[in-house]
C-alpha positions as CSV (number, residue, x, y, z in Angstrom):
1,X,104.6,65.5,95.5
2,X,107.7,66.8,94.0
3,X,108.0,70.0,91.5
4,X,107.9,69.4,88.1
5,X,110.5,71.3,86.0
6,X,107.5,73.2,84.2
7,X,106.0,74.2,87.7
8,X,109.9,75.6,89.0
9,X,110.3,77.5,85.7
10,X,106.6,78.9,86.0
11,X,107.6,79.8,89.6
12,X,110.4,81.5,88.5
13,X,108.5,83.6,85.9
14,X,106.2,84.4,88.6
15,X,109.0,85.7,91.2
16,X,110.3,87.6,87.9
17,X,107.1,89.4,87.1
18,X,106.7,90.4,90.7
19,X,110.4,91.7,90.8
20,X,109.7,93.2,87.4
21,X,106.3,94.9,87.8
22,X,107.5,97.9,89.8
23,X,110.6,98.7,88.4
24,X,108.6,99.1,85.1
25,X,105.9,101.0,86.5
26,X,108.4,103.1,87.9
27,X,110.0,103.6,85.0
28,X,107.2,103.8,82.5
29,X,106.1,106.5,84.8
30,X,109.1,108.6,85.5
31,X,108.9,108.9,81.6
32,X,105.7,109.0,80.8
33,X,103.7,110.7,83.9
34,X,100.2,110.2,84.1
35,X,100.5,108.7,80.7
36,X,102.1,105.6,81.3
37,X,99.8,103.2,81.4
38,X,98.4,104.4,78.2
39,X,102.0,104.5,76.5
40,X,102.6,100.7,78.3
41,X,99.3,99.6,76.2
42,X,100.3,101.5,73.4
43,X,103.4,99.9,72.9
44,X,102.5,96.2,73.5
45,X,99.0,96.6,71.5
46,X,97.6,93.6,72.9
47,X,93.6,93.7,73.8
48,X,94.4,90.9,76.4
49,X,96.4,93.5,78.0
50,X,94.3,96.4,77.4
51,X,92.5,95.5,80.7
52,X,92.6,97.6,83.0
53,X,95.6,96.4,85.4
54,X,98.0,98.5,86.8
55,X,101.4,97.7,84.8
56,X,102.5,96.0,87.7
57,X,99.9,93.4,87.5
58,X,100.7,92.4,83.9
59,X,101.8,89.2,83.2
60,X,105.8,87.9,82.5
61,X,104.6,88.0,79.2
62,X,103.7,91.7,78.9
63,X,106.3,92.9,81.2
64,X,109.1,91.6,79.0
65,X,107.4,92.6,75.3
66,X,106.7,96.2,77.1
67,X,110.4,96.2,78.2
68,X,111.8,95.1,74.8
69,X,109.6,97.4,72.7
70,X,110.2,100.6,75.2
71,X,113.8,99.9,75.4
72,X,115.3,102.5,73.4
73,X,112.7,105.0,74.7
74,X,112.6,103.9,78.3
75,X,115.2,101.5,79.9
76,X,118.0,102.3,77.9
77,X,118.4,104.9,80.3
78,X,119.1,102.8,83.4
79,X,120.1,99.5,81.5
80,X,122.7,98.2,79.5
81,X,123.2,96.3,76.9
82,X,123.9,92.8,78.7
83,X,120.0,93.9,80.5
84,X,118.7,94.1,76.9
85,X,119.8,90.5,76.2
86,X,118.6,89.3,79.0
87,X,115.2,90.8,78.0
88,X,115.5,88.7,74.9
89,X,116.0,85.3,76.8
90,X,114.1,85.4,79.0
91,X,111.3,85.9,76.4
92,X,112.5,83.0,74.7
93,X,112.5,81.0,78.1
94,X,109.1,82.0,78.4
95,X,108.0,81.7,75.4
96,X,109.2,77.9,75.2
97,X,107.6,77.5,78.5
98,X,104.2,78.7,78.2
99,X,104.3,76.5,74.4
């Protein structure tokens, strides 16, 4: 049976949040050290994500928010601007996705 359009986009936002997990967990903890994780749940404050998963096991979801609310603190450092608005659609993408 063919691929719905839902099941290629949640594809994609699977292949995104593998690609996306370790570069964020890199970064997260060439800033933050040992604190990262901490810093990661800090910033995202959602209990759902409080469990205890290594940052690159969080979902597409939690990936992004962490990257948009650490930007400034964070990826700003290795991304630009056009990154940044990528952030933001791909939030959105997901967003209408998962609703």
């Amino acid at each position: 049976m063919a691929l719905t359009n839902h099941e290629r986009v949640g594809k994609g936002l699977d292949f995104l949040r593998d690609g996306l997990g370790p570069f964020i967990e890199r970064e997260m903890a060439s800033r933050y050290g040992d604190e990262a994780l901490e810093e990661a749940r800090r910033l995202v404050s959602d209990d759902r994500v409080a469990a205890k998963k290594a940052l690159a096991q969080w979902d597409v979801n939690a990936l992004l928010r962490l990257m948009w609310e650490g930007w400034n603190d964070v990826f700003k450092q290795t991304l630009g601007h056009a990154e940044r608005s990528l952030v933001s659609e791909l939030r959105e993408v997901r967003n209408r996705w998962a609703h």
